[in-house]
N, C-alpha and C positions, 0 to 999 in steps of 0.2 A: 412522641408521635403527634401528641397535641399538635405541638409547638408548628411541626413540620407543616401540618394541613393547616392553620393560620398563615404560615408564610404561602403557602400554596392558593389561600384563598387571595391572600393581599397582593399579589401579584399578578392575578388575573383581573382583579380591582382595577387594578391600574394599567395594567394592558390594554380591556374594554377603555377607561376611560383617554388614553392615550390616544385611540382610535377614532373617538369621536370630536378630536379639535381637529385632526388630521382634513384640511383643504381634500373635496372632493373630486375624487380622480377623471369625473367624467365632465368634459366642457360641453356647453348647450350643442355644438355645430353636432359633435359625434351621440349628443345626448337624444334630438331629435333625429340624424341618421340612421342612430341604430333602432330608436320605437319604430318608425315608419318601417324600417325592411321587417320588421317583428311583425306588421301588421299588416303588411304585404305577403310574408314568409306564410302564413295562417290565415289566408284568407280574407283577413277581415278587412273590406276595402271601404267599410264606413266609416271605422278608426283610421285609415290610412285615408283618406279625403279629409278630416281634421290637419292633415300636415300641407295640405295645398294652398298659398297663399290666398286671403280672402278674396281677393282683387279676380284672381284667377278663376275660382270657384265662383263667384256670380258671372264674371265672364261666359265659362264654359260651362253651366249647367248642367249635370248631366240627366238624361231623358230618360222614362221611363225604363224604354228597349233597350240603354243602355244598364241602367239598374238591374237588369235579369238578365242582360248577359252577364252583367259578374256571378250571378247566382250557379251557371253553368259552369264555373272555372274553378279548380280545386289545382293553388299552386305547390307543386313540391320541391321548388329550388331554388333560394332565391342569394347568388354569390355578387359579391363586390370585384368587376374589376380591375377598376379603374377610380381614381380620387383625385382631382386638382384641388386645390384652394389659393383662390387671387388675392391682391393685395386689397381690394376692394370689400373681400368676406363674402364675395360668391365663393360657391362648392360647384364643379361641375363632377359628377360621377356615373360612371357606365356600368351598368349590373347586367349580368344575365339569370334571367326567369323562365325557371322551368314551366310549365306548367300543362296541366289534363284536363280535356275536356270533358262532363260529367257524363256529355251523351255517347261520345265516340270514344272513351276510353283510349284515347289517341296522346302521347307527348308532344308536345311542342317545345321552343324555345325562342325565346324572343330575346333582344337588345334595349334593355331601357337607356335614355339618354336622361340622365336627371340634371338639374339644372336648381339649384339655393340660394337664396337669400338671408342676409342677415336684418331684421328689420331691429332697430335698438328703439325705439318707442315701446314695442311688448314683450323687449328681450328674448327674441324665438329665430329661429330659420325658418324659412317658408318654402316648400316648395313652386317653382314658379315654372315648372316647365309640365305641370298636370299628372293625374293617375295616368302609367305604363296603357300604350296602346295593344291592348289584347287582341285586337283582330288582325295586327300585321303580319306577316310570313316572316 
């Protein structure tokens, strides 16, 4: 029995470490796709303004009144359904976002048109087409 539960530990020994030379199954494009909808998906639209290209984000500033209305929006859906990727390392992706209003208890749904960049200086994708416009119909 000994013997048994040493082969039983050495083998998991080596399984773990088998795992950890194994090449990471997530590439940055789907690595920043998928944080940003996590961060969209949950509200959190000060993590997800982290993934908006800098360039764009001093460009488009966004304004007080814009900063409370996201505080009014509690999203509950947020699907991929659509993904191009060009020979360039743009990403164009179309999602739709559910989402409720805090004061009207009302659903909506909106069409994000997103739009990525690969920049290879900071090694990242950037969003370059800005946070989902909440107030469209």
């Amino acid at each position: 029995m000994d013997r048994l539960a040493r082969l039983l530990c050495l083998s998991l020994l080596l399984a773990l470490a088998a795992c950890t030379s194994l090449p990471s199954a997530i590439n940055p494009r789907d690595d920043a796709l998928t944080n940003y909808g996590v961060a969209i998906r949950w509200s959190e639209f000060a993590d997800a303004l982290e993934f908006v290209d800098p360039a764009v984000r001093e460009q488009q500033a966004l304004s007080d009144l814009e900063r409370e209305r996201f505080k009014q929006i509690q999203v509950t859906g947020y699907e991929v359904k659509r993904r191009i990727g060009a020979a360039d390392g743009t990403v164009e992706q179309i999602v739709e976002i559910r989402l409720i209003s805090k004061n009207t208890q009302v659903e909506r749904i909106i069409t994000d048109h997103q739009r990525w960049r690969w920049d290879a200086a900071s090694k990242q994708f950037w969003l370059v087409s800005g946070l989902p416009d909440f107030t469209a119909q």
